[in-house]
TILUMKE-546720 format. One record per residue (C-alpha): x, y, z. Coordinates in pm, 1 decimal. Layout:
@x X&y Y&z Z
...
This chain:
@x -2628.7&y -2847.6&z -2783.3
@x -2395.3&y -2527.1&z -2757.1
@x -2124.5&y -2705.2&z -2587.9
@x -1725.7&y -2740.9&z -2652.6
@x -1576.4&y -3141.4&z -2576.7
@x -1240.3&y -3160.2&z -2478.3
@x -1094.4&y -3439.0&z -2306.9
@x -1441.1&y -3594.0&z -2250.0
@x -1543.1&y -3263.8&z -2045.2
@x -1793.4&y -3026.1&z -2151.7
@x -1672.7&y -2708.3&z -2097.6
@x -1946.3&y -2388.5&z -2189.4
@x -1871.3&y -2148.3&z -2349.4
@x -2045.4&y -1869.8&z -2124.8
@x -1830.9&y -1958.2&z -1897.3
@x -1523.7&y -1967.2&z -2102.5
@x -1658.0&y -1616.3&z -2192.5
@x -1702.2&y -1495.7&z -1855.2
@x -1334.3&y -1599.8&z -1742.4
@x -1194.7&y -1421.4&z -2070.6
@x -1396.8&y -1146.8&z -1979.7
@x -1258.0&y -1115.1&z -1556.5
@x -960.4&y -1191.0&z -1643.8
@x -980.8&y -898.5&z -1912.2
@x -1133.9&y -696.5&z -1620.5
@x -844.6&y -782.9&z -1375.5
@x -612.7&y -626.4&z -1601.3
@x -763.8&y -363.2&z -1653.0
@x -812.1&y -280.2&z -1323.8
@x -420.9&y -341.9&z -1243.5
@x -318.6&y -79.4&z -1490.1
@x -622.9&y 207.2&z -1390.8
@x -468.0&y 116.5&z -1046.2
@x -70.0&y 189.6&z -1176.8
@x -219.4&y 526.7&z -1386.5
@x -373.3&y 623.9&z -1050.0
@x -57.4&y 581.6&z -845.2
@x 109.2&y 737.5&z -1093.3
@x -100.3&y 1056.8&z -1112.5
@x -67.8&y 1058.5&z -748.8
@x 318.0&y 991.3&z -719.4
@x 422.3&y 1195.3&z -1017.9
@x 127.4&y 1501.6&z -1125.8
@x -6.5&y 1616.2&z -847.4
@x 230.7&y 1910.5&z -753.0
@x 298.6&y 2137.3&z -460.0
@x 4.9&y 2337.2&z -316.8
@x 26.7&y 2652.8&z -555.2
@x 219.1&y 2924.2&z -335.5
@x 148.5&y 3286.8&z -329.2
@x 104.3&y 3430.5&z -716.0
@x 151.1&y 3830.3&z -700.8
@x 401.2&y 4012.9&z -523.9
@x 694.5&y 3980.9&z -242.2
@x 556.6&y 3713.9&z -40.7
@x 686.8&y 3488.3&z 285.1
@x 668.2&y 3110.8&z 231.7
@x 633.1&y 2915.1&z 527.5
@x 636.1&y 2570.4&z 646.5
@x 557.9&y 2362.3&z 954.3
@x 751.7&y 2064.4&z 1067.4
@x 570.3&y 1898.5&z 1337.1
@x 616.7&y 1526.6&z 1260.0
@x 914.4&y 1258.9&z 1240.0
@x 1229.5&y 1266.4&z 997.2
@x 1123.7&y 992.0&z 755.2
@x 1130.5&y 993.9&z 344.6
@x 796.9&y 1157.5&z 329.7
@x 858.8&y 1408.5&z 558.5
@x 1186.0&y 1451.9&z 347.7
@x 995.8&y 1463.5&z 11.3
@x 747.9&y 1777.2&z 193.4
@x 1058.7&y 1942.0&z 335.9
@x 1249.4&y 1950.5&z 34.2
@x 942.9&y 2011.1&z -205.9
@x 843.0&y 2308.3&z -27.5
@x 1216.8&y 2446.3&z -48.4
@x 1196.2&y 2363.5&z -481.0
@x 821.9&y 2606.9&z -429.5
@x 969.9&y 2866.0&z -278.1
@x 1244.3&y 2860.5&z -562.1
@x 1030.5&y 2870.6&z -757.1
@x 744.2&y 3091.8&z -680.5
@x 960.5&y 3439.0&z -558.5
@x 952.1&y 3385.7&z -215.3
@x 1192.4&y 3621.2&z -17.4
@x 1224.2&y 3387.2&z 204.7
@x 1129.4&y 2970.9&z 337.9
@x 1024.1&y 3002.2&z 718.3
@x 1035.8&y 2654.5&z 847.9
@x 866.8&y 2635.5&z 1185.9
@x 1055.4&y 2313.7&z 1348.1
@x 969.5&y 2078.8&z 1634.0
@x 1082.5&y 1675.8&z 1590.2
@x 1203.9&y 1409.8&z 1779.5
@x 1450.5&y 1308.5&z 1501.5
@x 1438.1&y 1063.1&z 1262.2
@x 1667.0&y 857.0&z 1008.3
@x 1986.4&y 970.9&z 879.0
@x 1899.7&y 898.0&z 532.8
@x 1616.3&y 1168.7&z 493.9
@x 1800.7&y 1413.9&z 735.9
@x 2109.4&y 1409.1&z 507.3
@x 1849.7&y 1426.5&z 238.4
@x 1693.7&y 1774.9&z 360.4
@x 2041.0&y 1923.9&z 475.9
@x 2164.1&y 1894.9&z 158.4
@x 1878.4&y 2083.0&z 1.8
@x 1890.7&y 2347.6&z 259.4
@x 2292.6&y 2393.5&z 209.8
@x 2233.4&y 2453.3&z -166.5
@x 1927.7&y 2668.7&z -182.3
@x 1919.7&y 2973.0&z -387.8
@x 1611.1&y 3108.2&z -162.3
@x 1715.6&y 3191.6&z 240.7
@x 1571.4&y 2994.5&z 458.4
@x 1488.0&y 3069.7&z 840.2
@x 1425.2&y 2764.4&z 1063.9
@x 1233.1&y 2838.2&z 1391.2
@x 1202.5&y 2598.8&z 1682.2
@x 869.8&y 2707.3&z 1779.5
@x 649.5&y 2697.7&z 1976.0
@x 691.4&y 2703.6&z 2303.7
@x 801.5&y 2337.4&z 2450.4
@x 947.0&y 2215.2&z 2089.4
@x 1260.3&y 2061.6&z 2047.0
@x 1512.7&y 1988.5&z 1730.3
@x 1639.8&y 1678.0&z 1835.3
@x 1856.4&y 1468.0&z 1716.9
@x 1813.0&y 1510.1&z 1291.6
@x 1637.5&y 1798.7&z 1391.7
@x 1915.2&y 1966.9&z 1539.9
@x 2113.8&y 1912.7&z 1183.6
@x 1793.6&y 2075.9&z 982.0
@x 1814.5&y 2332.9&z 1158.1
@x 2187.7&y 2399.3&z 1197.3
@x 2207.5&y 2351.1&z 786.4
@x 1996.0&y 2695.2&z 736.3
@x 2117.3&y 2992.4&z 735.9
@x 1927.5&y 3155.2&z 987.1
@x 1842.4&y 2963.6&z 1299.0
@x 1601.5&y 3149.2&z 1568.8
@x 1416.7&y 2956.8&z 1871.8
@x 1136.1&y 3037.8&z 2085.7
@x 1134.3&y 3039.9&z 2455.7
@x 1124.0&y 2705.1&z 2609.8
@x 1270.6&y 2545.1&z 2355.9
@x 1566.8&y 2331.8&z 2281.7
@x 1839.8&y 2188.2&z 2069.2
@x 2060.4&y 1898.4&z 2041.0
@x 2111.4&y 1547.0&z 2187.0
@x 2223.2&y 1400.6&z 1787.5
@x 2466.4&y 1161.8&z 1878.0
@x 2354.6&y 858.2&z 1646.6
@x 2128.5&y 538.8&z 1751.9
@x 1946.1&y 276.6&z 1596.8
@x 1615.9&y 154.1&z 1479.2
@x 1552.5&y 95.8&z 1885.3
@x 1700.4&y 342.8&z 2066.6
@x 2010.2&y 164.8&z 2121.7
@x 2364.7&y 251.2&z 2089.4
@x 2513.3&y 177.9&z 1764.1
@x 2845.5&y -93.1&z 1751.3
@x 3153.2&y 112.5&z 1824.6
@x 3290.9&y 84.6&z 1507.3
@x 2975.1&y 184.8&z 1312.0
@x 2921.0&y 473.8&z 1602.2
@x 3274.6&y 597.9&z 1536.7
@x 3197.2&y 618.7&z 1173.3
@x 2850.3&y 789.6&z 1179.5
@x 2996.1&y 1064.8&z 1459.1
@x 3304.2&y 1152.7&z 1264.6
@x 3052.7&y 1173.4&z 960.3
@x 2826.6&y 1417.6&z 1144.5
@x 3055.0&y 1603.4&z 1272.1
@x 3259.1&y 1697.5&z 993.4
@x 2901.9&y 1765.8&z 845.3
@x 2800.3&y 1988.2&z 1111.9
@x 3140.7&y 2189.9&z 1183.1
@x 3166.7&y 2270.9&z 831.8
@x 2811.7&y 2416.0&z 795.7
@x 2879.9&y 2618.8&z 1105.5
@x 3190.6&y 2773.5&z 988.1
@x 2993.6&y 2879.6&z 668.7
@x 2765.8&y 3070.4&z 851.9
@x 2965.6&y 3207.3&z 1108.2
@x 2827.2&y 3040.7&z 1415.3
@x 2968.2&y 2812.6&z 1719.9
@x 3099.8&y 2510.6&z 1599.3
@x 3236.0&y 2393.0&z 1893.1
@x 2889.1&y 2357.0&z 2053.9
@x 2745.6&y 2205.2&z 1756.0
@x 2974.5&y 1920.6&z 1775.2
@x 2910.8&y 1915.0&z 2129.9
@x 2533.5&y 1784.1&z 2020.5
@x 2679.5&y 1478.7&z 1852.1
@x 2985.5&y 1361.0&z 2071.8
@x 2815.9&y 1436.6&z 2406.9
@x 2438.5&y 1421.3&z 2320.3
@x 2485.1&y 1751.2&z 2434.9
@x 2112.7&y 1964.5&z 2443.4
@x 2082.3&y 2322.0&z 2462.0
@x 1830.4&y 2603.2&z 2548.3
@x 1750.1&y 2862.6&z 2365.1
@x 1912.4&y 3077.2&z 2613.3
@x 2226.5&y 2898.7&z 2638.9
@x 2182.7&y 2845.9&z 2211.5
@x 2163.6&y 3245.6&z 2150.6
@x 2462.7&y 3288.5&z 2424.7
@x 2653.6&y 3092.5&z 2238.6
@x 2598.0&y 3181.8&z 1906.3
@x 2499.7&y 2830.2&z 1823.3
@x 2190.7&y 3027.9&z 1657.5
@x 2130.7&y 3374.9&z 1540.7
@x 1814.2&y 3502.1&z 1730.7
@x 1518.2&y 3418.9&z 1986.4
@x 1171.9&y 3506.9&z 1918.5
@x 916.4&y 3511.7&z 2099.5
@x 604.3&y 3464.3&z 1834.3
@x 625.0&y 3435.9&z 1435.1
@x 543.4&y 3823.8&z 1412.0
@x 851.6&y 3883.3&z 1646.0
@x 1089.2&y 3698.6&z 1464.1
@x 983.2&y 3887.2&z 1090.9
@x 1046.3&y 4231.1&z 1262.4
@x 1383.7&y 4106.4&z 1446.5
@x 1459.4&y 3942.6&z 1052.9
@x 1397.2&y 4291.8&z 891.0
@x 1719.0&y 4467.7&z 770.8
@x 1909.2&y 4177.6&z 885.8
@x 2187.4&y 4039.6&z 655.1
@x 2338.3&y 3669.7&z 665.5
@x 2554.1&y 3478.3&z 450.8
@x 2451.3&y 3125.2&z 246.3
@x 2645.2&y 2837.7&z 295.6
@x 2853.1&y 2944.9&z -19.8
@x 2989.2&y 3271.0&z 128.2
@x 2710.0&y 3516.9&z -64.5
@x 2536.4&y 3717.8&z 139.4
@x 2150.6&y 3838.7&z 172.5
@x 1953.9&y 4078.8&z 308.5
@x 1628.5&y 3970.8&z 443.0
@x 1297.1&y 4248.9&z 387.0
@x 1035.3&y 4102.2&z 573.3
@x 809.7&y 4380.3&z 751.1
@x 480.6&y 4394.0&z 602.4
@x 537.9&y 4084.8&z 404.9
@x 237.8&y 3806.0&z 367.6
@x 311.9&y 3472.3&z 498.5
@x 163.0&y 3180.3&z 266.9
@x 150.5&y 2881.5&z 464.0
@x 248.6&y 2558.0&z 221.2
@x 61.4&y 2249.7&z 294.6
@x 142.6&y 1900.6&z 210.5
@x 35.5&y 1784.3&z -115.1
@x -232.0&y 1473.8&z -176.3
@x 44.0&y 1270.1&z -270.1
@x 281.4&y 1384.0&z 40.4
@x -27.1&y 1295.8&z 274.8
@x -64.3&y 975.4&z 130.2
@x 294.0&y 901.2&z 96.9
@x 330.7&y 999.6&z 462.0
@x 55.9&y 672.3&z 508.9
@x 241.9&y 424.6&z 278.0
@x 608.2&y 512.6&z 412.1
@x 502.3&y 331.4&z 707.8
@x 703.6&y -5.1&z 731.3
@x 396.9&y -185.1&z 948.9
@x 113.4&y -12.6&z 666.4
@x 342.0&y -178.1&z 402.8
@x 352.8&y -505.8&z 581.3
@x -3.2&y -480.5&z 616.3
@x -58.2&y -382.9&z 201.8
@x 157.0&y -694.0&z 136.6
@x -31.1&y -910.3&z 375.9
@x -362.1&y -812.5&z 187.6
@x -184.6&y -863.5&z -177.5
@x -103.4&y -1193.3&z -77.4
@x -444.2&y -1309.6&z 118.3
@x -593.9&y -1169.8&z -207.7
@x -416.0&y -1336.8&z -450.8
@x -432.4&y -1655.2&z -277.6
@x -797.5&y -1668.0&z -277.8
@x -789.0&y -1577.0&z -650.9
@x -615.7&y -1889.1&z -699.6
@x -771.0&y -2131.6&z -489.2
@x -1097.1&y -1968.6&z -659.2
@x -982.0&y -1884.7&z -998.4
@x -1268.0&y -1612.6&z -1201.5
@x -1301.9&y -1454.4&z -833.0
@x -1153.7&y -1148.0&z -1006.2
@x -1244.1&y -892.6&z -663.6
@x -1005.7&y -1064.8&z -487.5
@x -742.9&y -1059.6&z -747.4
@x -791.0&y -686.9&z -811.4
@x -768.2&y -555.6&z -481.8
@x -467.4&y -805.3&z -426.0
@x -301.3&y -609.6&z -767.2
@x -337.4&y -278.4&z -621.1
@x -203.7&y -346.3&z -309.7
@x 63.2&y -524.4&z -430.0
@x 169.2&y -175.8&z -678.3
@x 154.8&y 13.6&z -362.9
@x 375.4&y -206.3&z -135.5
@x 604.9&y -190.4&z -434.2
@x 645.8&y 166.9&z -473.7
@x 640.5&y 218.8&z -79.8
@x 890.4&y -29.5&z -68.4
@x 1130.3&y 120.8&z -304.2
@x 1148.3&y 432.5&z -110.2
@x 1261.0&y 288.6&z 235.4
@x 1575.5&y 121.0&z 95.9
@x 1526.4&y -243.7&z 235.6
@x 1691.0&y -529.5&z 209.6
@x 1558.2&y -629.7&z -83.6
@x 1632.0&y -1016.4&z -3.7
@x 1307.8&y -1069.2&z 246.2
@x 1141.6&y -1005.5&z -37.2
@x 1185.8&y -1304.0&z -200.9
@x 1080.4&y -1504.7&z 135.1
@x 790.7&y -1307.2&z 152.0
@x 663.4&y -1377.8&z -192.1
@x 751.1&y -1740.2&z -137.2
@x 497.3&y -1771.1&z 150.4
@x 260.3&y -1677.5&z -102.3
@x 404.3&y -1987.6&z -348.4
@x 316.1&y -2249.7&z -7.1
@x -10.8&y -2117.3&z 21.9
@x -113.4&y -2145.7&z -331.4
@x 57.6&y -2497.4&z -356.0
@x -94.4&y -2612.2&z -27.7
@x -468.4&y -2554.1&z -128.4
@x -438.8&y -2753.4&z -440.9
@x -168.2&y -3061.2&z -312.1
@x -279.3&y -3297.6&z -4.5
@x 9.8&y -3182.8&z 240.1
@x -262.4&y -3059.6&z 519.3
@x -126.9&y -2799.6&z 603.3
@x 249.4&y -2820.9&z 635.3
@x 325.5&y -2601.1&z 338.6
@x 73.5&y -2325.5&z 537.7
@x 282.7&y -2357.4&z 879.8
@x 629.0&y -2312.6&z 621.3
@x 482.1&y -2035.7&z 424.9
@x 395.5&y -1825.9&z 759.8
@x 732.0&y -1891.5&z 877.6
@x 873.9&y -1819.2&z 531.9
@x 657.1&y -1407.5&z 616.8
@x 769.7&y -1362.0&z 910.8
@x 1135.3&y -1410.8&z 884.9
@x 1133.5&y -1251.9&z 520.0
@x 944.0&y -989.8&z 715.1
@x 1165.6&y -912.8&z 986.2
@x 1424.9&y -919.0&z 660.8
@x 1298.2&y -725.5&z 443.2
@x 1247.7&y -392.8&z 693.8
@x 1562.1&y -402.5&z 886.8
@x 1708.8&y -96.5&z 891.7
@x 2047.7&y -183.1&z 929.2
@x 2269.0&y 113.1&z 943.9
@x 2012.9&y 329.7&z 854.1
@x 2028.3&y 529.7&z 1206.7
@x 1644.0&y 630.5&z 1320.0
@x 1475.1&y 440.8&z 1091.2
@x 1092.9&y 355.6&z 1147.9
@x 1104.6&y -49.8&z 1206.5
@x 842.6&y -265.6&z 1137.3
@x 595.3&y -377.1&z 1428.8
@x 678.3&y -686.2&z 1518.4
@x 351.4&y -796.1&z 1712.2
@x 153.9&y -623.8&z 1412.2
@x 372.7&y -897.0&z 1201.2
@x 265.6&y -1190.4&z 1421.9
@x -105.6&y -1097.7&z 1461.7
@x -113.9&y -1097.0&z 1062.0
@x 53.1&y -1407.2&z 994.3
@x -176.0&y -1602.4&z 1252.8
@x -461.3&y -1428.5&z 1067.6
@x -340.9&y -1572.0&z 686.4
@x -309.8&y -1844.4&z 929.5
@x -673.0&y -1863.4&z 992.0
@x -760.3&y -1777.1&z 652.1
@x -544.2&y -2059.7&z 522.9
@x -696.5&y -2288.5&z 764.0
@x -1034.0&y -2245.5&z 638.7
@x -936.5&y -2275.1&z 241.2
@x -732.1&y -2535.9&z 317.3
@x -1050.9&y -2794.4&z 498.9
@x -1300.5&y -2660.7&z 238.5
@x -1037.0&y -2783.7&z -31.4
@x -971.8&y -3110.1&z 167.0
@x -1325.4&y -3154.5&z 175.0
@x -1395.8&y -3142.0&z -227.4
@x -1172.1&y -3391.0&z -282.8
@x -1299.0&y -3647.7&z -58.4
@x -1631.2&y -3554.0&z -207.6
@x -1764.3&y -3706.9&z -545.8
@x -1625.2&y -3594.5&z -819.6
@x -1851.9&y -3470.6&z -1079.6
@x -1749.3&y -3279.0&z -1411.5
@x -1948.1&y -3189.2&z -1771.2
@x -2257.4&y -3317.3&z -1900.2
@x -2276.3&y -3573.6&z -1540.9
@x -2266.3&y -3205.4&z -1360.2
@x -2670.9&y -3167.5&z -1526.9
@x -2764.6&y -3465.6&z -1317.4
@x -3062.3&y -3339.6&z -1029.0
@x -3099.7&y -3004.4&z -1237.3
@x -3369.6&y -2844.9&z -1311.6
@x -3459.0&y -2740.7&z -1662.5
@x -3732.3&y -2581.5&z -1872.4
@x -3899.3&y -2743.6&z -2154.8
@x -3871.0&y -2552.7&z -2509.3
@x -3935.8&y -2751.5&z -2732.1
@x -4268.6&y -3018.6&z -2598.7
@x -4114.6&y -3317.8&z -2487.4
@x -4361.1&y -3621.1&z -2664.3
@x -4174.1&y -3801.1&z -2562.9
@x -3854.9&y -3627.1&z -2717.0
@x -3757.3&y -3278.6&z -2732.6
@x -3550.2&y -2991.1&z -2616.9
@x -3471.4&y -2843.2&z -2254.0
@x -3280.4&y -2520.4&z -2161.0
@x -3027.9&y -2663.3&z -1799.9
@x -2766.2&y -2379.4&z -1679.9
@x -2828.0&y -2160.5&z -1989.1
@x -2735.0&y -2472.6&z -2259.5
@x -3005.3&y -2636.9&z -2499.9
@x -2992.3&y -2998.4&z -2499.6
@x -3183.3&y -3258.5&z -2667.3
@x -3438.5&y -3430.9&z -2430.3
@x -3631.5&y -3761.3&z -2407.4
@x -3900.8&y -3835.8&z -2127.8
@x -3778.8&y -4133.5&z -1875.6
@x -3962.2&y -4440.5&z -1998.1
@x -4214.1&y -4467.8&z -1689.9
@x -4401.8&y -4117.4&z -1812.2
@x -4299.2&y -4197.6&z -2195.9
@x -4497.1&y -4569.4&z -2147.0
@x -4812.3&y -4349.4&z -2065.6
@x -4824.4&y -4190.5&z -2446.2
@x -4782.2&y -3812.6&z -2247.3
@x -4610.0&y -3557.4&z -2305.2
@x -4499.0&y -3233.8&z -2139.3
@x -4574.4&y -2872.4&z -2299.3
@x -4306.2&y -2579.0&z -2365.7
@x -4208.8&y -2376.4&z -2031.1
@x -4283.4&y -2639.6&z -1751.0
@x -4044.9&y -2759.5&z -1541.1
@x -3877.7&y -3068.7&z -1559.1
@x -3592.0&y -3275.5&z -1372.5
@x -3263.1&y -3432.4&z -1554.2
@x -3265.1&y -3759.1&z -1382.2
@x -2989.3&y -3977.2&z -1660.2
@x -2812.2&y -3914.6&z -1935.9
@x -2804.0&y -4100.9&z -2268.5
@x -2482.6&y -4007.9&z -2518.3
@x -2575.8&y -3669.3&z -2569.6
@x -2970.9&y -3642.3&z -2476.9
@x -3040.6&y -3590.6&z -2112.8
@x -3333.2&y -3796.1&z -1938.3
@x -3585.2&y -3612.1&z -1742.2
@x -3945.8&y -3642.5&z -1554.6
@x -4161.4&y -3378.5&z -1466.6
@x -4084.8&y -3176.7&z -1133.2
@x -4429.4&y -3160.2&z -972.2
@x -4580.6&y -3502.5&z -917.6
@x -4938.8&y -3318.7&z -997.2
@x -4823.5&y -3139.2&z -1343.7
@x -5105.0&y -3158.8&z -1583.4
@x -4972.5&y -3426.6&z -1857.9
@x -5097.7&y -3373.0&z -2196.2
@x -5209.9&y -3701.9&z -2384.7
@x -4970.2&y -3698.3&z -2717.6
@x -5228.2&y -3669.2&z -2999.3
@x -4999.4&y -3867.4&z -3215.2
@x -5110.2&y -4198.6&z -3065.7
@x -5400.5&y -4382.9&z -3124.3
@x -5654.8&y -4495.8&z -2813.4
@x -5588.9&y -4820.0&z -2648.6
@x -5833.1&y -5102.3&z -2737.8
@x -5992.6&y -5158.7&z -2448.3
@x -6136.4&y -5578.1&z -2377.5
């Protein structure tokens, strides 16, 4: 019998061998998950820009202020750099976004080596609120018609008016920010700092009037020619001369990694990576050797990690949200019924709500707050289930080792007459007919079928499956006398 006794419990070792081997597999699947985030995160570079020859790069900005947008923004400003562009056209319409990534792209902007032109365009767009600061940080501003500028005083996560302490503090901030890049370039400061104390907005008409910016344009191709021959100054007092007639324009688009970064930057996607890390890993526990569900729970969990890190929370809903996934794991295997489920949902939510405040971080995304509830009443439901199959087992007999062959089936290797050997749930055991067929001198022949009915030390009991199997007489035993 191929079997391993400890405690008084036979434990196989297939099946020792199978959980070595997923748990082997889990791991590796954790770090081919971490290389591929990696590879993602860190190798895959900028789309290659143009290779021979004066060239244009240029950019659109169509989307939110946010950390990805202020990785593509300021990756796109390192290409041009890098690849001898004469010039980084950045074709701008946004609403606004947070002040972290705005301060984040002005800064690049204000110490570029490469000009840059930023162009409200098309028709209808807006640089609002951050947007009015990425474009007032470039050297060259030009709008198209219809367009406008301004309204940055500061607000938070909501929309709301920030304290007047903290609002004091962020104007003054932006101001000083925004008068000083003005002066640098030469342009109305006064009306820049109009955008931030007043909310101020401008058109592109009242904008050019004002030398707030340097030129309208009414296409792309307009604004090149009006660029052509045209000298400005960089933010450190060096001046430029821009040559752009003729020039070809090499669009940059995001990168694999920006695109997917874009995705996981999203505080309510995060939420939902970590609610599918923990689902996952609970289920791995309640059902350990599962190994899917721990897997997928492991990848998840790296990318709500390195999401995470990039959105500057507060760090301390973490630690409720990871101990919702302690209750749930403790709740399936102790008889509470429950009340460690209802504290570990309560334990998500708040450590939720936590964990993506923005605080002072003016314009930040925040997390959806019904997509928070409808997830925790769904681990809810999930828990629910795990929880009354687990309740279930224990009120249920308990049977463990050898007593776990009892009502198998088995075949017959070696020819039970009336002793011999079965194969039960891939183990060979020694086997003896039950007395009732062993009283009838039979026995049974290699590859039938045969039932373990009892157990004796280690040799099982069986009887013969079919009530109409063909019994073989043993030819060991001498006829009956017969009176």
């Amino acid at each position: 019998m191929r079997s391993v006794r400890l405690k008084g419990a036979a434990v196989s070792q297939p099946r020792r061998r199978n959980r070595i081997i997923g748990i082997a597999g889990m791991l590796i699947m954790l770090l081919l998950a971490s290389g591929i985030v990696a590879i993602i995160q860190f190798v895959v570079g900028p789309t290659a820009a143009w290779a021979g020859g004066a060239h244009i790069d240029a950019v659109t900005f169509q989307r939110e202020v946010d950390p990805a947008s202020a990785r593509f923004l300021t990756d796109a400003i390192d290409t041009a750099q890098s690849d001898g562009a004469s010039m980084l056209l950045i074709t701008l319409d946004t609403p606004g976004g947070d002040l972290a990534s705005m301060t984040q792209i002005t800064q690049k902007e204000i110490n570029a080596t490469v000009p840059i032109v930023v162009y409200v365009a098309p028709q209808e767009a807006s640089a609002a609120s951050a947007g009015t600061f990425i474009a007032l940080a470039a050297p060259v501003v030009a709008m198209a018609p219809n367009t406008s500028i301004g309204a940055a005083s500061p607000v938070d996560s909501t929309g709301a008016n920030l304290s007047s302490t903290e609002d004091t503090k962020t104007k003054n901030y932006l101001e000083a920010q925004v008068t000083s890049n003005q002066k640098s370039y030469g342009r109305n400061w006064q009306d820049a700092v109009a955008t931030v104390a007043t909310a101020t907005s401008f058109t592109e008409t009242q904008a050019l009037a004002d030398h707030l910016i340097n030129l309208e344009a009414d296409s792309q191709t307009d604004l090149l020619n009006k660029l052509d021959g045209n000298s400005y100054t960089f933010a450190n007092g060096t001046y430029f001369t821009l040559h752009t007639a003729g020039l070809p324009v090499d669009e940059l688009q995001p990168t694999l990694a920006n695109q997917l970064e874009t995705l996981f930057l999203d505080p309510t996607v995060l939420f939902i990576l970590f609610a599918i890390a923990a689902v996952c890993i609970y289920l791995e526990l309640s059902h350990p050797g599962a190994i899917v569900p721990g897997t997928v729970g492991a990848i998840a969990l790296i990318i709500f990690l390195l999401g995470a890190g990039s959105l500057s929370p507060n760090w301390a809903g973490l630690a409720l949200m990871v101990l919702a996934i302690v209750l749930l794991a403790i709740d399936v295997r102790t008889p509470t019924h429950g009340v460690l489920t209802v504290g570990a949902l309560i334990s998500l939510v708040v450590g939720t709500l936590i964990f993506f405040d923005t605080g002072t971080d003016q314009g930040a995304t925040p997390v959806n707050i019904y997509a928070v509830l409808g997830v925790a009443a769904g681990i809810g439901l999930v828990a629910l289930f795990v929880i009354s199959y687990a309740i279930r087992s224990r009120r249920g007999p308990r049977i463990s080792g050898a007593d776990g062959l009892l009502g198998q089936t088995a075949t017959v290797t070696v020819p039970l007459a009336p002793e011999g050997r079965i194969k039960v749930l891939g183990e060979d055991w020694a086997a003896e007919l039950a007395p009732q067929i062993a009283a009838h001198h039979l026995s049974i022949a290699a590859d039938q079928p045969v039932r373990v009915t009892a157990r004796q030390g280690l040799k099982l009991i069986v009887e013969p499956v079919q009530t109409d199997m063909r019994l073989v007489a043993d030819p060991n035993t001498p006829p009956q006398a017969h009176h």
